[in-house]
C-alpha positions as CSV (number, residue, x, y, z in Angstrom):
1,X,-9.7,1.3,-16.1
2,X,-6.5,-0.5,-16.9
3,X,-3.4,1.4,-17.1
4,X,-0.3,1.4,-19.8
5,X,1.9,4.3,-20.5
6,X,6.0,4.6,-20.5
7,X,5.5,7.6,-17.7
8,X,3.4,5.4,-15.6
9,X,5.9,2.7,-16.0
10,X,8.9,5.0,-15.4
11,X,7.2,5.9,-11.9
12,X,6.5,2.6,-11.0
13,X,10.2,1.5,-11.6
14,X,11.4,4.0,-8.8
15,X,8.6,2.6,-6.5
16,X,9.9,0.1,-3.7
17,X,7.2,-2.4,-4.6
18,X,8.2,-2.9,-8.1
19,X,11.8,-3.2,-7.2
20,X,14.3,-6.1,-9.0
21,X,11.2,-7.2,-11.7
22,X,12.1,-7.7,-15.4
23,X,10.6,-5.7,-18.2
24,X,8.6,-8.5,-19.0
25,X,6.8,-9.1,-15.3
26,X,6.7,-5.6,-14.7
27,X,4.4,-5.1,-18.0
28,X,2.6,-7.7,-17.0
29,X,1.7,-6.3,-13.7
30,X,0.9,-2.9,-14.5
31,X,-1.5,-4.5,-17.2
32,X,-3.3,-5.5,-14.1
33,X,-3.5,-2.5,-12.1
34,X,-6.7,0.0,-11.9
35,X,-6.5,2.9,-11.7
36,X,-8.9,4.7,-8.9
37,X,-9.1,8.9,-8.3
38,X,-10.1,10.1,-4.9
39,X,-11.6,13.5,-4.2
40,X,-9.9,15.2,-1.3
41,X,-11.9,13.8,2.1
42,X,-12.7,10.9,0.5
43,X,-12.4,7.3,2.2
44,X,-10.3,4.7,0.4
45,X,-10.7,2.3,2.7
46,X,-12.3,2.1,6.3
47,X,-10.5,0.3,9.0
48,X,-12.1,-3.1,9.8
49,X,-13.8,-3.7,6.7
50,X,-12.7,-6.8,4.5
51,X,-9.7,-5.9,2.6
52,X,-9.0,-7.4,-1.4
53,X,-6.9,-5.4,-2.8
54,X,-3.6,-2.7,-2.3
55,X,-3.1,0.8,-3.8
56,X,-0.2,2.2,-4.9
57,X,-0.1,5.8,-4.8
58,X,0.5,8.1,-8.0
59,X,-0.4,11.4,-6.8
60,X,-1.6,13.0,-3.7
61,X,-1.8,12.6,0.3
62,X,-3.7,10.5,2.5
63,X,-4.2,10.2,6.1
64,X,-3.6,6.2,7.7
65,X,-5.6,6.0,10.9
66,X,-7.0,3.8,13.6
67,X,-9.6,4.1,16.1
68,X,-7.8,4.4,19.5
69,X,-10.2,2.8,22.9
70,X,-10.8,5.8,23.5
71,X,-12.9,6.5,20.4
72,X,-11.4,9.2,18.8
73,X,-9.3,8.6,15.9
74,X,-5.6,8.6,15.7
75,X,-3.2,9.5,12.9
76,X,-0.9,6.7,12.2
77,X,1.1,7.9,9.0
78,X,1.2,10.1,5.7
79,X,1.1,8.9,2.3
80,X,2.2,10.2,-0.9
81,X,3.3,9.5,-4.3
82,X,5.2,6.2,-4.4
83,X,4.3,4.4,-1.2
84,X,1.5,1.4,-1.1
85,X,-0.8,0.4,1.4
86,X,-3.4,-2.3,1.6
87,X,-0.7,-5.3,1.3
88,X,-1.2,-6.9,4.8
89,X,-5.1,-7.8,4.0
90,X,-2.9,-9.8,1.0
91,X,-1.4,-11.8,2.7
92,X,-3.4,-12.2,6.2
93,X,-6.6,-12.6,4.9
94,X,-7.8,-10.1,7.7
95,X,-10.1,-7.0,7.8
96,X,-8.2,-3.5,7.3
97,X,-6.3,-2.6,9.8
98,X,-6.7,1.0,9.5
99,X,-8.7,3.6,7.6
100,X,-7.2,5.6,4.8
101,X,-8.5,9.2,3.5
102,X,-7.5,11.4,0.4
103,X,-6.5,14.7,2.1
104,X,-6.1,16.0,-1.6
105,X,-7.1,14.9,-5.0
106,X,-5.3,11.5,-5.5
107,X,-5.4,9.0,-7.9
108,X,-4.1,5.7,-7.2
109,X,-3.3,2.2,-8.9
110,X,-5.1,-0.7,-7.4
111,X,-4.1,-4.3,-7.4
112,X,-6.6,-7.1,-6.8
113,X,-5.8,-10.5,-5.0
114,X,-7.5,-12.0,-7.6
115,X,-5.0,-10.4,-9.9
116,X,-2.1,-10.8,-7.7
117,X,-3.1,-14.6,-7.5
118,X,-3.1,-14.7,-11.4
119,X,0.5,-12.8,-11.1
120,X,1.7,-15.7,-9.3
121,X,0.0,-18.2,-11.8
122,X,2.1,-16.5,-14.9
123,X,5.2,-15.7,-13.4
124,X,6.1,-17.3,-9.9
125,X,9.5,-15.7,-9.4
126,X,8.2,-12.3,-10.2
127,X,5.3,-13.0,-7.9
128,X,8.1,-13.9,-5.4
129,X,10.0,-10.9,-5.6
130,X,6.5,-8.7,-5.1
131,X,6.1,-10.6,-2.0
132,X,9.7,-9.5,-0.8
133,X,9.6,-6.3,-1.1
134,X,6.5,-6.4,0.2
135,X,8.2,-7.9,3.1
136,X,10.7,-5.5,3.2
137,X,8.3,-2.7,3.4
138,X,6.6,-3.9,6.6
139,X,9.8,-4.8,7.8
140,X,10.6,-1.1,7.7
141,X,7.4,-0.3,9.2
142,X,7.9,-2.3,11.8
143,X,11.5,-1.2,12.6
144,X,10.1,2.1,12.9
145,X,7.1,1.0,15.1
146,X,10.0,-0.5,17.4
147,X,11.6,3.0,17.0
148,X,8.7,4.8,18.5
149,X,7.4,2.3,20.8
150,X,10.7,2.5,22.5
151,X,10.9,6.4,22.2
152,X,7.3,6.5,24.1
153,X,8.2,4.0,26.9
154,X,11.1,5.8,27.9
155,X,9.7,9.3,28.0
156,X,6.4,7.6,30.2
157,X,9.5,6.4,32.4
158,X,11.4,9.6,32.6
């Protein structure tokens, strides 16, 4: 179902993704958003199949994880209210990278590439600062990847 309400809006203000949008483009993208509710356990996505669409989360954790060579499954991060995931199928075009599960009841707000695309068709400086703080988000993800990456070669060295 598609969402309106001034609380909903008031959250999504103080979200990194809707960051620097005017009133105007940010009712226009919340008009597009789904919203999606997730029993705890439940899969929201499943790492490698094909990705068309982010989440934004509202309410409630989930679990980001990959499958390591080894087969058994590795936690990659924690989600909770205000954080988004989904984006890099976006703007790759590639499967999922990883799988996501509620580990309590969520609900979450769902943007489509088809809607993003339309987004972009309405309002192209909007849709360009969407795509930077998108940018910044997996820039920060990254910085911290380099973080840790760095962390876990030195101890193997130590």
């Amino acid at each position: 179902m598609a969402v309106s309400s001034p609380d909903l809006k008031a959250f999504l203000i103080a979200t990194p993704f809707f960051g620097g949008l005017s009133d105007a483009s940010l009712d226009l993208l919340i008009s597009m958003l789904v919203e999606r509710r997730f029993d705890a356990g439940a899969a929201v996505v499943s790492e490698g199949e094909p990705g068309r669409s982010m989440y934004i989360v509202h309410s409630g954790e989930l679990a980001v994880s990959k499958l390591g060579h080894s087969g058994r499954v590795v936690r990659m991060a924690g989600l909770g209210p205000g954080d988004f995931f989904g984006e890099m199928t976006l703007i790759e075009m590639q499967n999922r990278s990883a799988a996501v599960v509620a580990e309590s009841p969520t609900v979450l707000y769902e943007l489509t590439a088809r809607n993003l695309y339309a987004y972009y068709k309405a309002d192209v400086h909007a849709y360009v600062m969407v795509l930077l703080n998108i940018n910044r988000e997996l820039c920060r993800r990254l910085r911290r990847a380099d973080d840790l990456i760095a962390e876990l070669t030195d101890a193997s060295r130590a």
